[in-house]
Structure formats: structure tokens, C-alpha cells
N, CA and C atoms of all chains as a GROMACS GRO file, in nm:
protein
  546
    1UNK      N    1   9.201 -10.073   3.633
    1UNK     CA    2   9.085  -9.987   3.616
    1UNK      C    3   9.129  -9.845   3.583
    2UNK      N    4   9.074  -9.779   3.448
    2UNK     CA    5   9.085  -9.651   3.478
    2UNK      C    6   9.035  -9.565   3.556
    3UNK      N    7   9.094  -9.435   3.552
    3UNK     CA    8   9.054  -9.343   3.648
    3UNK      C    9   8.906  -9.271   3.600
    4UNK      N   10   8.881  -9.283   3.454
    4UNK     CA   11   8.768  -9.249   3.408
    4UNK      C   12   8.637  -9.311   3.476
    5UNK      N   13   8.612  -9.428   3.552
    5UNK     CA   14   8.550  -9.521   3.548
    5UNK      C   15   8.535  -9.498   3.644
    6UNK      N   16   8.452  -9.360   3.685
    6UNK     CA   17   8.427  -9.360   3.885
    6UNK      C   18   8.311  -9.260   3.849
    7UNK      N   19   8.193  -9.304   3.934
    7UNK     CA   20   8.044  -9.236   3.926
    7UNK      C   21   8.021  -9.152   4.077
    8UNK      N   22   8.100  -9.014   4.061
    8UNK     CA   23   8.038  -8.950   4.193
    8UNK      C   24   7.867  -8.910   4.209
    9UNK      N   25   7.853  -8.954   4.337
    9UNK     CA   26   7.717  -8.925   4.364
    9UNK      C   27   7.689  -8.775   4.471
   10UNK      N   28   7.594  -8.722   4.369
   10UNK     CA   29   7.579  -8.596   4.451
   10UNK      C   30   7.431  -8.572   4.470
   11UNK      N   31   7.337  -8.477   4.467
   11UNK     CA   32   7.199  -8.450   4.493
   11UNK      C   33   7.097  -8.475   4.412
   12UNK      N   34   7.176  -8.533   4.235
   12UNK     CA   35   7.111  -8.547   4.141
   12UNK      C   36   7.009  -8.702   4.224
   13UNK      N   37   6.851  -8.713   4.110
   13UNK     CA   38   6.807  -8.814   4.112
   13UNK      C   39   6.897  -8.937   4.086
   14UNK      N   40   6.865  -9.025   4.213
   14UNK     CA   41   6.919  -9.125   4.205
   14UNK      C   42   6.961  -9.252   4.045
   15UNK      N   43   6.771  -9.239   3.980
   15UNK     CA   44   6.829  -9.289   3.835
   15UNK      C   45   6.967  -9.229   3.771
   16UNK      N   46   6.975  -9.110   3.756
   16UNK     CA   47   7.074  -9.022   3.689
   16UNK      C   48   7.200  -9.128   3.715
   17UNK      N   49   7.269  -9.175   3.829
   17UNK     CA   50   7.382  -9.218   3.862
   17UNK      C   51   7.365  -9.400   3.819
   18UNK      N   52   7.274  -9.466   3.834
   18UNK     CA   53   7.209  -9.578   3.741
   18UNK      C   54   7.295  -9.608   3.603
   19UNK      N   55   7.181  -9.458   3.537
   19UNK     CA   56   7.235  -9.465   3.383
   19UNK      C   57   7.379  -9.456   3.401
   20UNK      N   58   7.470  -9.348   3.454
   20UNK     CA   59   7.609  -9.327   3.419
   20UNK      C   60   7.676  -9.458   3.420
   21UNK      N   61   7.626  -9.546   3.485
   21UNK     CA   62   7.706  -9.677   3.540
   21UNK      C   63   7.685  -9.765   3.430
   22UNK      N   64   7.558  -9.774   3.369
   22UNK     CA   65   7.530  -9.849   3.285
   22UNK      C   66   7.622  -9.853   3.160
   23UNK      N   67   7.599  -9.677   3.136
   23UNK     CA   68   7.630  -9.630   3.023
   23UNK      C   69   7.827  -9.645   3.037
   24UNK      N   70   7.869  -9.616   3.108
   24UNK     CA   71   8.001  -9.696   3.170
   24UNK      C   72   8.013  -9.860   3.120
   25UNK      N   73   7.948  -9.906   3.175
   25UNK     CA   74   7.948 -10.053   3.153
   25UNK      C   75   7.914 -10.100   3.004
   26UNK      N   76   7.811 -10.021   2.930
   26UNK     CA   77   7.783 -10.058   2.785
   26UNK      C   78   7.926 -10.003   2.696
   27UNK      N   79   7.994  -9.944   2.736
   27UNK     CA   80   8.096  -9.863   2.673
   27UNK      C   81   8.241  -9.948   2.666
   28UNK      N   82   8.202 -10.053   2.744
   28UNK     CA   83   8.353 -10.148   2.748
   28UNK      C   84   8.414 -10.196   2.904
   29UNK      N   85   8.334 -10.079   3.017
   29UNK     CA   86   8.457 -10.101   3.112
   29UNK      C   87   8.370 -10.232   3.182
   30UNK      N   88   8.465 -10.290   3.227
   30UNK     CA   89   8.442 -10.423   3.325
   30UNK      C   90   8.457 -10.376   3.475
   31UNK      N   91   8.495 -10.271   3.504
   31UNK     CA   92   8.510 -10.220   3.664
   31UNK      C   93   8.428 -10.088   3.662
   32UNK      N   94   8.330 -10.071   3.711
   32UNK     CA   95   8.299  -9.895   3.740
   32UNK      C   96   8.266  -9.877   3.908
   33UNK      N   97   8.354  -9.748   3.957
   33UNK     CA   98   8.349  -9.720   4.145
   33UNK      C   99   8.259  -9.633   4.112
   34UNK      N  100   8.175  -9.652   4.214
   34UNK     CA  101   8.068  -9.563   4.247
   34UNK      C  102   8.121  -9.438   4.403
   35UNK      N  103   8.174  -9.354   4.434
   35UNK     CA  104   8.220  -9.223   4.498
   35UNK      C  105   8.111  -9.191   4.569
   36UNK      N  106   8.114  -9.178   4.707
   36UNK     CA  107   8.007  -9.088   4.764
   36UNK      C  108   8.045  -9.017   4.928
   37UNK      N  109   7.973  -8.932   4.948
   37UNK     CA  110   8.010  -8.827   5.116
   37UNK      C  111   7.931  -8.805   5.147
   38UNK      N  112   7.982  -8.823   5.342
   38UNK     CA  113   7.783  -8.764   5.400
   38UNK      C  114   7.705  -8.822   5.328
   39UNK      N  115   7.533  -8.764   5.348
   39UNK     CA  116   7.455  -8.807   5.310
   39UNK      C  117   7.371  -8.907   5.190
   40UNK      N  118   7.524  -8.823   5.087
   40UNK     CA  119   7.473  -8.936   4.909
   40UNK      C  120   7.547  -9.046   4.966
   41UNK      N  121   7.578  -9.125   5.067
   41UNK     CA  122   7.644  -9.240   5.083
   41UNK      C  123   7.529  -9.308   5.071
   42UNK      N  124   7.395  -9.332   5.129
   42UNK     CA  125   7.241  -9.417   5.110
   42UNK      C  126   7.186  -9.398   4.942
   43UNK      N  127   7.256  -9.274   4.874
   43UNK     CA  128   7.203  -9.311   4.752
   43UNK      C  129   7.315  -9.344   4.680
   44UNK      N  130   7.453  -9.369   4.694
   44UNK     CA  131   7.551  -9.464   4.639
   44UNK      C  132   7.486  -9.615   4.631
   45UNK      N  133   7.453  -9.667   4.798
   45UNK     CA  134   7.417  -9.812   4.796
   45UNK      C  135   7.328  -9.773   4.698
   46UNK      N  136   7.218  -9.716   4.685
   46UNK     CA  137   7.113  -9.743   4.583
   46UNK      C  138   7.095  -9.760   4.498
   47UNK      N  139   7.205  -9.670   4.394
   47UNK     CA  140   7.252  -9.680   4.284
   47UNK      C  141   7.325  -9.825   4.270
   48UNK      N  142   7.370  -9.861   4.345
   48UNK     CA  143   7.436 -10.006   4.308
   48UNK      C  144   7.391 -10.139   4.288
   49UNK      N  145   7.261 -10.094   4.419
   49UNK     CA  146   7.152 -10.172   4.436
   49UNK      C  147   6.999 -10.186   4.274
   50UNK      N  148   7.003 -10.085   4.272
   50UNK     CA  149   6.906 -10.054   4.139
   50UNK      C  150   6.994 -10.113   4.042
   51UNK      N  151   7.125 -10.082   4.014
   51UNK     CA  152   7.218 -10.131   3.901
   51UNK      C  153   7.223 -10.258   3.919
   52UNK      N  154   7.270 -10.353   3.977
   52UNK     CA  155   7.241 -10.504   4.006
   52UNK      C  156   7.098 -10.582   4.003
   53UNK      N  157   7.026 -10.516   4.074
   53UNK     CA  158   6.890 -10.612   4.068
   53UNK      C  159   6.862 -10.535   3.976
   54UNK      N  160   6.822 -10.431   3.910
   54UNK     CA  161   6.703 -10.420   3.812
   54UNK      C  162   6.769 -10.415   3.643
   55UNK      N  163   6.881 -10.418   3.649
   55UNK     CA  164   6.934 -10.364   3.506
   55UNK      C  165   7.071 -10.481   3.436
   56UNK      N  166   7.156 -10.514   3.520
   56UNK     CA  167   7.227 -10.570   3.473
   56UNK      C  168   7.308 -10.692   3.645
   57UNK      N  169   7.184 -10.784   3.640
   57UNK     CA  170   7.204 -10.893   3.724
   57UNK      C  171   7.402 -10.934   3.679
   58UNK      N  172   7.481 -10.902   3.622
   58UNK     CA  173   7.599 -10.960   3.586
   58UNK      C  174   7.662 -10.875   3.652
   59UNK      N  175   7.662 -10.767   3.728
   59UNK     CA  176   7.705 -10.710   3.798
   59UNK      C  177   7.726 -10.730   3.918
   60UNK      N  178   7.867 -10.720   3.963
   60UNK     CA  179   7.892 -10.810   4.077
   60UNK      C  180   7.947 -10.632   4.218
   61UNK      N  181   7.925 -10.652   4.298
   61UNK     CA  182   7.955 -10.581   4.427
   61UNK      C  183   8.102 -10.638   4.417
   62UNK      N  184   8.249 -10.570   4.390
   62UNK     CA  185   8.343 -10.631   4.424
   62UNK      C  186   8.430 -10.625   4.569
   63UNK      N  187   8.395 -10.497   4.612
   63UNK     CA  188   8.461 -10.427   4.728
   63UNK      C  189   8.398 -10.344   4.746
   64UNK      N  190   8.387 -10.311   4.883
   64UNK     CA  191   8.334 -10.207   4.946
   64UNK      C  192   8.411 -10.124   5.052
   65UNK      N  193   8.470 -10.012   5.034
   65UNK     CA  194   8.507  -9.927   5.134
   65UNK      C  195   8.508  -9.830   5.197
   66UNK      N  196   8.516  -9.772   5.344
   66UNK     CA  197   8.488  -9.655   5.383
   66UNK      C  198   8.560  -9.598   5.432
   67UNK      N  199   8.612  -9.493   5.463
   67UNK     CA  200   8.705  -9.379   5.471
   67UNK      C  201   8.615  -9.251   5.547
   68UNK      N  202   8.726  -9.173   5.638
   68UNK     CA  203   8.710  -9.065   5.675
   68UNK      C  204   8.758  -8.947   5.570
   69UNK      N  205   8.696  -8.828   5.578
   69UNK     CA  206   8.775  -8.738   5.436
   69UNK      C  207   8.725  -8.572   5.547
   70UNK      N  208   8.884  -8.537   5.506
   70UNK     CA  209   8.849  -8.386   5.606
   70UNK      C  210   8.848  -8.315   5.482
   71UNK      N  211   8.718  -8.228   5.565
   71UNK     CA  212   8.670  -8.103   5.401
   71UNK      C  213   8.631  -8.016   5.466
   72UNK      N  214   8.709  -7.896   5.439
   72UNK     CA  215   8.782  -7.742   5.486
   72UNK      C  216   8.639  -7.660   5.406
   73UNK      N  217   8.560  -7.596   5.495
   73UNK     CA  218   8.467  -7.510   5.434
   73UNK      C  219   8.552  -7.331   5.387
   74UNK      N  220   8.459  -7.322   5.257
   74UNK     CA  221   8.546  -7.200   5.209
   74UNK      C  222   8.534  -7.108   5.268
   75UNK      N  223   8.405  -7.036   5.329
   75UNK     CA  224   8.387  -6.917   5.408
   75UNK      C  225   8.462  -6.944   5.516
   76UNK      N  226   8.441  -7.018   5.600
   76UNK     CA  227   8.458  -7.004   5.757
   76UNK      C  228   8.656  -7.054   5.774
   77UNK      N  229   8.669  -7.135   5.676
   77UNK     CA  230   8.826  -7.237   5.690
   77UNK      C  231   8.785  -7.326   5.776
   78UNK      N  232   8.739  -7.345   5.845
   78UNK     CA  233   8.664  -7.471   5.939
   78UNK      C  234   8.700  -7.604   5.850
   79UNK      N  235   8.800  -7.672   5.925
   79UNK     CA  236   8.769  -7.842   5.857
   79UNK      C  237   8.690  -7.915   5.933
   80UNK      N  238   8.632  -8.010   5.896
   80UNK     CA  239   8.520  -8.098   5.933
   80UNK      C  240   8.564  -8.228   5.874
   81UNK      N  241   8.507  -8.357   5.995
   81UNK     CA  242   8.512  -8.509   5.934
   81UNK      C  243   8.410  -8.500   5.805
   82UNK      N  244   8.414  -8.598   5.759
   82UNK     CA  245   8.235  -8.648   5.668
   82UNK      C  246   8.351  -8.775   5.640
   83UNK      N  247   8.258  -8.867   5.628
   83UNK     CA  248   8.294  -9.044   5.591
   83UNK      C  249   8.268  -9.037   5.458
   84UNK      N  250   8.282  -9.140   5.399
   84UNK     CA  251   8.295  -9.143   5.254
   84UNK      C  252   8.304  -9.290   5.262
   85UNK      N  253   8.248  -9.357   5.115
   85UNK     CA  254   8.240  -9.481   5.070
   85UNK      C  255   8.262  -9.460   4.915
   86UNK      N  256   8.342  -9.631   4.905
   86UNK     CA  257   8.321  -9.662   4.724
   86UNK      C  258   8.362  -9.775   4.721
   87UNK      N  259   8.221  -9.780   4.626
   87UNK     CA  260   8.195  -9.896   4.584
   87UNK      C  261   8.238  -9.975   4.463
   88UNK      N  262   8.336 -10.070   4.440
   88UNK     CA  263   8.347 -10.122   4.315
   88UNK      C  264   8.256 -10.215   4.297
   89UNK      N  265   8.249 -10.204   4.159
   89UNK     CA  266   8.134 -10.328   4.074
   89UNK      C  267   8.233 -10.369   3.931
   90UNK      N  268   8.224 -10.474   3.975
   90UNK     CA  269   8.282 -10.561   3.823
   90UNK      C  270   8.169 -10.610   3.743
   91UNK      N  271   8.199 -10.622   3.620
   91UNK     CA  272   8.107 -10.717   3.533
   91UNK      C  273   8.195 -10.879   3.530
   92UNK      N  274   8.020 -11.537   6.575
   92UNK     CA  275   7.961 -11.385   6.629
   92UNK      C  276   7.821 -11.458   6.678
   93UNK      N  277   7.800 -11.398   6.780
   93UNK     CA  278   7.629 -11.400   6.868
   93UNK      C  279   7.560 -11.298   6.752
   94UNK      N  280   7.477 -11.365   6.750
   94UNK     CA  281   7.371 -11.253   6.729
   94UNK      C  282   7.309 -11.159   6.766
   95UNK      N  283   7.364 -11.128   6.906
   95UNK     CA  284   7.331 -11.019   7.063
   95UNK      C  285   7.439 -10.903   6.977
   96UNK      N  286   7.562 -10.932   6.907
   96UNK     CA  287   7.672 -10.811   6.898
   96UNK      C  288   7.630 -10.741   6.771
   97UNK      N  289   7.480 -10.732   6.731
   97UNK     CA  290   7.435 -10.634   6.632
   97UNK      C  291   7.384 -10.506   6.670
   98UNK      N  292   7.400 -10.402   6.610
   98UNK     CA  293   7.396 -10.248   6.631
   98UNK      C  294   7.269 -10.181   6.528
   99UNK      N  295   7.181 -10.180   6.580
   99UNK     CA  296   7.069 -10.151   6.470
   99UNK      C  297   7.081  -9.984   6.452
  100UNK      N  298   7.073  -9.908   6.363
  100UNK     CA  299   7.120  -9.781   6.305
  100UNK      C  300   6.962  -9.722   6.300
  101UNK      N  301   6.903  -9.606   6.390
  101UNK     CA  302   6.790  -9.548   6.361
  101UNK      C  303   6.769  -9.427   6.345
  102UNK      N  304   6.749  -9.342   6.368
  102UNK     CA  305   6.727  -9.185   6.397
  102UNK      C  306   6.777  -9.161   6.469
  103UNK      N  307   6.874  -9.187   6.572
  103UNK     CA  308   6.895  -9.104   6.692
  103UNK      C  309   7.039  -9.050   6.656
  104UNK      N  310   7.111  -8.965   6.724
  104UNK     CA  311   7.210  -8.910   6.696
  104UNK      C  312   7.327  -9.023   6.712
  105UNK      N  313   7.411  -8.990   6.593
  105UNK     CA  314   7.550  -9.090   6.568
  105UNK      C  315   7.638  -9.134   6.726
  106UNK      N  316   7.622  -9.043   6.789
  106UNK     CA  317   7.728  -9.080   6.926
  106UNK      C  318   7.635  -9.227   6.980
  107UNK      N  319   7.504  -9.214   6.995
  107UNK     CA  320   7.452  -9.320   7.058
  107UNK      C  321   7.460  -9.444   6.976
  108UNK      N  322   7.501  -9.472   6.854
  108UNK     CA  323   7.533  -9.574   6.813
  108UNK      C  324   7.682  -9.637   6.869
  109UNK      N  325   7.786  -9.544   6.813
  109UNK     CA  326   7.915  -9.537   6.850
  109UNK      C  327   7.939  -9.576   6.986
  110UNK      N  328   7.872  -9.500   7.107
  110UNK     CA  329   7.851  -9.581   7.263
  110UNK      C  330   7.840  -9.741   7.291
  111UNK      N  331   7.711  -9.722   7.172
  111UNK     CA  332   7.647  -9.946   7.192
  111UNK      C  333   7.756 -10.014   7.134
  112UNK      N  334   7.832  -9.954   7.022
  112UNK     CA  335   7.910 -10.053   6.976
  112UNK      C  336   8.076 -10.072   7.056
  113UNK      N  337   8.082  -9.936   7.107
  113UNK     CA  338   8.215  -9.956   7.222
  113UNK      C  339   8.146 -10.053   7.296
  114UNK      N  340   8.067 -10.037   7.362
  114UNK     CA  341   7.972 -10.071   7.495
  114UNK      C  342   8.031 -10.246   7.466
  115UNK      N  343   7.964 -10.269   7.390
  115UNK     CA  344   7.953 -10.428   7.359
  115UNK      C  345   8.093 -10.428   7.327
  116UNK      N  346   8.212 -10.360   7.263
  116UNK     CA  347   8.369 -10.415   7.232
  116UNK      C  348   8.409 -10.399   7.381
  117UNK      N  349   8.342 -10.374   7.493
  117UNK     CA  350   8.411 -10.312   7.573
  117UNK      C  351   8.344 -10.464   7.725
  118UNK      N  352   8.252 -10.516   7.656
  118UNK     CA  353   8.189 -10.645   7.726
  118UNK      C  354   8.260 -10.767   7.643
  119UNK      N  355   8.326 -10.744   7.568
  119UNK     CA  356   8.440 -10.864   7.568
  119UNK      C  357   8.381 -10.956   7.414
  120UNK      N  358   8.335 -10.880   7.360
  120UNK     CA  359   8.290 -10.868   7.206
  120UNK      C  360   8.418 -10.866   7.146
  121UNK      N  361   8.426 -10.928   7.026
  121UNK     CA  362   8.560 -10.918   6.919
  121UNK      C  363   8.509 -10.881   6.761
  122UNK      N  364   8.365 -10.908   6.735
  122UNK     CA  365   8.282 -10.897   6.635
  122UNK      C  366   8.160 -10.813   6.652
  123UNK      N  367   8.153 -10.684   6.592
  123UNK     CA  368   8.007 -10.612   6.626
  123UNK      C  369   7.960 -10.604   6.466
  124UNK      N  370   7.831 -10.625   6.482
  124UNK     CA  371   7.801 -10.587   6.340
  124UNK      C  372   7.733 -10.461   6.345
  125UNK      N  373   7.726 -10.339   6.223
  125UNK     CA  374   7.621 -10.239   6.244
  125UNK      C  375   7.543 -10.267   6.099
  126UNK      N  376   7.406 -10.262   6.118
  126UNK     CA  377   7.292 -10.313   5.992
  126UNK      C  378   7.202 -10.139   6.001
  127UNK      N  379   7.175 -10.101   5.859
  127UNK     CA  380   7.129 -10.022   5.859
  127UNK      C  381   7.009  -9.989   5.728
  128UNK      N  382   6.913  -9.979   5.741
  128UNK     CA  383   6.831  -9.999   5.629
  128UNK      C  384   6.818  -9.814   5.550
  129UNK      N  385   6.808  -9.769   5.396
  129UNK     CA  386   6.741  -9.661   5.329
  129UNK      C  387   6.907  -9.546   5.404
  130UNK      N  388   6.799  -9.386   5.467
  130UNK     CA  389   6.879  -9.257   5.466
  130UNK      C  390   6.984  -9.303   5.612
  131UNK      N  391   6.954  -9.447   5.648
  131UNK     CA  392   7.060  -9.444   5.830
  131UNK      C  393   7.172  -9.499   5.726
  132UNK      N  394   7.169  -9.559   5.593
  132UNK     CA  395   7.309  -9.584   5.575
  132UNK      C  396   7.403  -9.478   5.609
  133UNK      N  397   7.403  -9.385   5.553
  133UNK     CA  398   7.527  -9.274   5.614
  133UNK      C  399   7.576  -9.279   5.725
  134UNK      N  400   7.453  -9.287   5.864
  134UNK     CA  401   7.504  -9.284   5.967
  134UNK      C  402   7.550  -9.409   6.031
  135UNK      N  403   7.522  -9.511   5.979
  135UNK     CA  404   7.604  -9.627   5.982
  135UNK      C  405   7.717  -9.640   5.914
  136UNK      N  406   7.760  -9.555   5.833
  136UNK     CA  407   7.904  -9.586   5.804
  136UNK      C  408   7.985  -9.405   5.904
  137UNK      N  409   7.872  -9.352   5.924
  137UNK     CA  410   7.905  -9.268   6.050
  137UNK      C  411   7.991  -9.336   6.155
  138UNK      N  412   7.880  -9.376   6.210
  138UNK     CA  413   7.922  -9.472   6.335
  138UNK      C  414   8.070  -9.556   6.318
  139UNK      N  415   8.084  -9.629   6.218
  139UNK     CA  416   8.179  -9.679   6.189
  139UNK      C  417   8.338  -9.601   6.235
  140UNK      N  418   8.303  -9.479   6.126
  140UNK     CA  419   8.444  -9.446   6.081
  140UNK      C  420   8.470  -9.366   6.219
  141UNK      N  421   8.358  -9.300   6.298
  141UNK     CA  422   8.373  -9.228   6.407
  141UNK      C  423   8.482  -9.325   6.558
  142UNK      N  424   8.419  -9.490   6.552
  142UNK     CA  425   8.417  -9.563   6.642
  142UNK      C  426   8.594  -9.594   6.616
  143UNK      N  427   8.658  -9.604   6.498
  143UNK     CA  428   8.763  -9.642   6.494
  143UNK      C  429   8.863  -9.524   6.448
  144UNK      N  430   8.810  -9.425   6.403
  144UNK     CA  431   8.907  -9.284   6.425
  144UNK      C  432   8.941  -9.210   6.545
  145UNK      N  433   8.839  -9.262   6.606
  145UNK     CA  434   8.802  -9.170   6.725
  145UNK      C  435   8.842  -9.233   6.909
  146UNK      N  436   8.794  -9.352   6.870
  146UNK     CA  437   8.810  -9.436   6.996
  146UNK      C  438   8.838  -9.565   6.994
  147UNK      N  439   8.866  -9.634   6.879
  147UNK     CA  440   8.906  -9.761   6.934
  147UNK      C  441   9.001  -9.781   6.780
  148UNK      N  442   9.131  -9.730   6.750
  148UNK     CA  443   9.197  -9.775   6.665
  148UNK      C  444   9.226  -9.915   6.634
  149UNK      N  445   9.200  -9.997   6.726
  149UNK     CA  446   9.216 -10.116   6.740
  149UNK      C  447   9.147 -10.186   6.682
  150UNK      N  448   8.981 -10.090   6.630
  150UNK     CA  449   8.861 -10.150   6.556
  150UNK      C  450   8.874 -10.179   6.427
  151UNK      N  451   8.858 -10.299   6.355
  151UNK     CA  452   8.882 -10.290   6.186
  151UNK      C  453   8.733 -10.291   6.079
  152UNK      N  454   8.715 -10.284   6.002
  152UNK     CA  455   8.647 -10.296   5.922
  152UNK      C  456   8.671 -10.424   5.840
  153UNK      N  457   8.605 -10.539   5.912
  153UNK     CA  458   8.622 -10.625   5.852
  153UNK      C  459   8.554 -10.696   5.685
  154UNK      N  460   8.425 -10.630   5.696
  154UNK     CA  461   8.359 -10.690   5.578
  154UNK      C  462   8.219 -10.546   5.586
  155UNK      N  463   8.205 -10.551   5.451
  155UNK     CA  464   8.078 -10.477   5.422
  155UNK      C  465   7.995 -10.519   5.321
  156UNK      N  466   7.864 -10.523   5.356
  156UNK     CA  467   7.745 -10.584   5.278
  156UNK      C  468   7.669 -10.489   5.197
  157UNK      N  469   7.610 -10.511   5.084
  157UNK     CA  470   7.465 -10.417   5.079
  157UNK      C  471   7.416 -10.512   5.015
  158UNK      N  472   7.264 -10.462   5.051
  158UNK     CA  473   7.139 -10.581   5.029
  158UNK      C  474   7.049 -10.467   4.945
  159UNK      N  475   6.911 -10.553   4.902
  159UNK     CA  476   6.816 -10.441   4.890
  159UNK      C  477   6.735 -10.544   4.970
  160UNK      N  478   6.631 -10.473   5.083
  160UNK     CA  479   6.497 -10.565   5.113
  160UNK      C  480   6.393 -10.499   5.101
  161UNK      N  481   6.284 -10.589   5.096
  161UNK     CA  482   6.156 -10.567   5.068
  161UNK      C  483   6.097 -10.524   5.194
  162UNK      N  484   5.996 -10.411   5.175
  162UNK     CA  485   5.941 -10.351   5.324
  162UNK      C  486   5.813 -10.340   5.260
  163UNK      N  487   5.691 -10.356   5.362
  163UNK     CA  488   5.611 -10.299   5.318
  163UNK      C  489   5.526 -10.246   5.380
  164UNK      N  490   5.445 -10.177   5.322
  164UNK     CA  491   5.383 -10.077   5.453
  164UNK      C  492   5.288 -10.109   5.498
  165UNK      N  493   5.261 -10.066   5.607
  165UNK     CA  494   5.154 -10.145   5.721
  165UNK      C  495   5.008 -10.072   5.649
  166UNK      N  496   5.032  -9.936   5.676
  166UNK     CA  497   4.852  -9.872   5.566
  166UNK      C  498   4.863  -9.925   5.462
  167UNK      N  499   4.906  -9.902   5.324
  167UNK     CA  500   4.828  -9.929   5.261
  167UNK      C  501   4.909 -10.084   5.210
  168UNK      N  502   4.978 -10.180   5.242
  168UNK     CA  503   4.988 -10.301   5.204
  168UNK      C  504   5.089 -10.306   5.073
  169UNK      N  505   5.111 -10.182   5.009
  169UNK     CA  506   5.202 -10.182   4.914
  169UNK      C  507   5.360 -10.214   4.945
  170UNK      N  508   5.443 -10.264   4.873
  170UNK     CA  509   5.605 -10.330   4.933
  170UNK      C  510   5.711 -10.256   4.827
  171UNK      N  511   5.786 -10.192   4.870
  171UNK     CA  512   5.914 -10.141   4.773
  171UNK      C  513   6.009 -10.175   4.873
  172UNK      N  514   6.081 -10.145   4.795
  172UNK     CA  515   6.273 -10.193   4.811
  172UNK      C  516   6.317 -10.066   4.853
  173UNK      N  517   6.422 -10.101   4.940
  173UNK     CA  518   6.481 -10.024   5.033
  173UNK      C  519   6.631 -10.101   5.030
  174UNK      N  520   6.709  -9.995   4.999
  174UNK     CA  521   6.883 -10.061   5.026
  174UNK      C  522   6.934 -10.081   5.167
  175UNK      N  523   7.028 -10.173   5.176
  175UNK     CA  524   7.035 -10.235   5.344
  175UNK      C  525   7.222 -10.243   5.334
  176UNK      N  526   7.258 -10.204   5.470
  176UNK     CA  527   7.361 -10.255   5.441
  176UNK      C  528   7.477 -10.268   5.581
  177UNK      N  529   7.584 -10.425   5.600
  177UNK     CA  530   7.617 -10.471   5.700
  177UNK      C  531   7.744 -10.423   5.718
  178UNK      N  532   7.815 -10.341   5.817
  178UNK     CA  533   7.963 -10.311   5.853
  178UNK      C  534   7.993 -10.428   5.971
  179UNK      N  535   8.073 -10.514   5.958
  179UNK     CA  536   8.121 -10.604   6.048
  179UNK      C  537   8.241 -10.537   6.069
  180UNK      N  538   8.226 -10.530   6.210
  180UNK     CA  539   8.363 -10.421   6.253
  180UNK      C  540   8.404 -10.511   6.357
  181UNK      N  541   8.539 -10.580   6.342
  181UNK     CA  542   8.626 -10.663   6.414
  181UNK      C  543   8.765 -10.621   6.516
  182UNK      N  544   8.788 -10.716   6.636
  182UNK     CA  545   8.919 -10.589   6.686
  182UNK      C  546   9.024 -10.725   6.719
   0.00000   0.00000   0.00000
């Protein structure tokens, strides 16, 4: 898999991350990871979820994993946990 | 696995999940599952990464699910999809 082939999820509407995957997938790749932290982790599943049932049933859930990730705030230097998930999908 | 060693994920703050699921590894459980439907995914993979970074290294992440299910609402009778999803955490 390339490294190109990874859909971070951030505050955008959930469709927005849909299309990227699609548009990923219409483009050639057979693997696209879906990236997410804290809170966009419920709209990662979603995106994966909308991408499978409503758009391209050939899309398979290949792995799923979760991880801790320490992230150092810029004002304060304060590091903090936040969990993190990603999701691969094969065609 | 019983079906008693499931961890339902709701509104309440992440430690009280993390508690039920020691609680039960700690009553002689080897399999807990945590199920979490829509915005508790996060804090179900909260719970997770907290339970085995934090207090039970011994805990694995054995398998992870996502679903979408159908909910529907009690007023007005209308049903949308909601993403779901299973952390089977093994020790």
C-alpha cells in the first residue's frame, strides 16, 4: 500500500471523507486507511460505514486498529493521551 | 465468552467504563467485549486503550468490529443508521 492512500478525518462533513475514499478507490488503489483522533474516531467508523453500505458494497473492512498517540499542546507544552484508530479497507 | 462479559459504552465518564471492564477481568473473565453505538465510539476505543495502557498490560485487543444499525425513533417512527462498533479485549 502506498503512503498516499490514507484519508485523515478531521471536523470536515462526514460525506467530504466518503468522497476522498471513493475517489481513492476510482483512481486505482485497492487498499485506502482511513486515520482518525479523539473525537473524529465515530466519524472514521462512519465514513467506512457510509463507504461500504451505500457506495461501493466491494469494499471490504480489512483491519482495524487502535493506538494511544501523545500530542504535546503548543501554548502550554502539556502532553496529553488521545487514542487513535485506522481503518483499512480493501477492494 | 458469556454474554454477561459485555461493556455497554454511554455518556458517563470514560473511568466508569474502564472500572466495569477491570471489574469483570478481575471476576475471572478472560474475554470482555466493549459495544458502542454513533459519538460513544471514541470513548469506547477510550476505554480500551486507557484499560490496557494504564492498568492491565496484560489486556489485548483481540478483534474489532464495525457495524451500521438501524435505530429508530420512538416520536416520530422514522429509522436511520447509526455506526456500531465491537472491541473484544482478551487477557
Amino acid at each position: 500500500m502506498s503512503a498516499t492512500n490514507t484519508v485523515f478525518i478531521g471536523k470536515k462533513p462526514v460525506m467530504n471523507y466518503v468522497l476522498a475514499c471513493l475517489t481513492l478507490f476510482q483512481n486505482g488503489a485497492t487498499e485506502v486507511t482511513i486515520k482518525a483522533r479523539g473525537k473524529a474516531i465515530s466519524t472514521a467508523v462512519d465514513s467506512a460505514e457510509i463507504l461500504r453500505k451505500k457506495f461501493s458494497p466491494d469494499v471490504q473492512v480489512k483491519e482495524i486498529k487502535i493506538d494511544t498517540e501523545q500530542v504535546k499542546d503548543g501554548e502550554t507544552g502539556a502532553t496529553s493521551n488521545v487514542s487513535s484508530i485506522e481503518i483499512l479497507l480493501a477492494k
